[in-house]
C-alpha angles and dihedrals in degrees: 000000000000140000086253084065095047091048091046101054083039098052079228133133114264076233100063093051092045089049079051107047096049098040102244132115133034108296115160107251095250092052094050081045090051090043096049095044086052086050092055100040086056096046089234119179124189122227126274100211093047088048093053087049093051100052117021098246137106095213078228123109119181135241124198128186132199092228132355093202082066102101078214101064097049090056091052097052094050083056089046090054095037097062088036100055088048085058088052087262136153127218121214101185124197132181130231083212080212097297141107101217081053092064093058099051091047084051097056097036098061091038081059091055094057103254109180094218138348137232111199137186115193136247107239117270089008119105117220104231122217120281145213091232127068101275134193121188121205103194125100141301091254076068112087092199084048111125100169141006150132122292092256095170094043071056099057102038084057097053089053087057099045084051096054095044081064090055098243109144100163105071138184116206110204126196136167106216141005093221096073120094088199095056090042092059093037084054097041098048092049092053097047087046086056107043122120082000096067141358113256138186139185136227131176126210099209082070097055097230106130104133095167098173089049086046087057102042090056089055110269109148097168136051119190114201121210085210129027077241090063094043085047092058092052093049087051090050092042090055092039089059095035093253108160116234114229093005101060106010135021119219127199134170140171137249102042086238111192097267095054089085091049110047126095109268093023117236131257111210144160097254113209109212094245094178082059096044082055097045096054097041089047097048089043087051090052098048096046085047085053090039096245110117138072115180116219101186134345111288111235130210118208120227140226136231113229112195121211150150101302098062119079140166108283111253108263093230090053083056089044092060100044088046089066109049 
């Protein structure tokens, strides 16, 4: 269908409709009414590619992920398209494939291909610099190029109370890498939440250092994952050395991933509103494109504990001996 149709049904000017259609020139408001009701009865859409030409802009924006095998990204990405395709808006989506020099290469090619915007989530221990493009950064508020996230440290906090409800006061904070600025703040917050009300103690993966069976001997009853992949990989040792879960160890992780409600035992976890993170990425991202935005300060979204199967009340002998010390 084309704007010749539409002015032709109408006894309008080609002109008129165009003016319309793209929201320029002086139209009374019941002919613009009239104009925009035809569009839409006959299902017109306008080119692409004119439209492109008109305006200067692609009607794309980009998104690029650290890495597409994490259950997390594709989520996210379903949320990115979702709310673009609702502003009229194309996705061009590109993957990290886990490496820094990847994301490079995703951000100029699709800056090669005339995005309009992107919408980037880091890789871990990598900083987004600052485009010529409208950006917008989904990583985390230790980030100084972050626009919008999850509250990663109102997460964490709630994972270390919800700890402590349960009784455990001898707790095990678990991360993957350094590198990331989401499990830094995850780890950090945890530990500040915990602090004069528990013990508390870090490992890191990326050392190789998870001696479960020693963690519990010495009188952990609780570990707190900075990812539902961390948590995964307790609740496989714990069944590997016949460590009960609830019963002799807690397990919590973050990011409520698809598998968390299935396992056995099901797992407990701080769940981001990634429909939310998306929203508000997507809709920045629209208005700087438009030049209306300006933001201030990173929007942050606040998260939510889910309680299964994998969290229990702490053994009361376990309280007794830390009381006392």
């Amino acid at each position: 269908m084309s704007l010749r149709r539409i002015a032709q049904d109408l006894g309008v000017s080609v002109a008129t409709v165009s003016n319309v259609m793209s929201g320029k020139g002086r139209v009374s408001e019941p002919l613009a009414e009239r104009i925009l009701l035809h569009a839409n009865l006959i299902d017109y859409r306008p080119s692409a590619a004119a439209l492109a030409l008109k305006t200067g802009r692609s009607g794309i924006i980009g998104f690029v992920m650290p890495d597409i095998t994490h259950p997390l990204f594709p989520q996210l990405a379903q949320g990115v398209e979702r709310v673009a395709d609702n502003l009229g808006l194309g996705v061009l989506i590109a993957d990290s494939r886990g490496q820094a020099a990847g994301q490079v290469a995703a951000i100029a090619r699709l800056v090669s291909r005339g995005v309009d915007g992107l919408i980037v989530v880091p890789h871990r221990g990598t900083q987004i610099l600052a485009q010529t493009l409208p950006l917008a950064v989904i990583n985390s508020a230790s980030d100084p190029m972050n626009t919008v996230s999850a509250d990663h440290a109102q997460g964490g906090a709630l994972a270390a109370d919800a700890i402590l409800a349960l009784g455990h006061r001898r707790v095990l904070l678990l991360g993957g890498d350094r590198r990331s600025e989401v499990q830094r703040d995850r780890i950090a917050a945890m530990s500040a939440s915990l602090q004069n009300r528990a013990e508390a103690q870090t490992a890191w993966l990326e050392d190789d250092n998870l001696d479960l069976r020693g963690h519990v001997s010495q009188g952990v009853t609780a570990v707190l994952a900075a990812s539902d992949l961390f948590a995964l990989k307790v609740l496989s040792d714990a069944a590997e050395l016949g460590i009960s879960c609830p019963e002799s160890i807690s397990v919590m992780g973050f990011d409520n991933l698809p598998f968390s409600a299935i396992m056995r035992p099901s797992l407990s976890t701080i769940a981001p509103d990634v429909a939310e993170v998306s929203r508000r990425a997507v809709e920045y991202l629209h208005s700087a494109i438009n030049g209306k935005t300006q933001l201030v300060r990173p929007e942050l979204v606040p998260m939510s504990f889910i309680k299964r199967g994998s969290t229990g009340a702490a053994s009361f002998k376990t309280n007794q001996k830390y009381n006392r010390r």
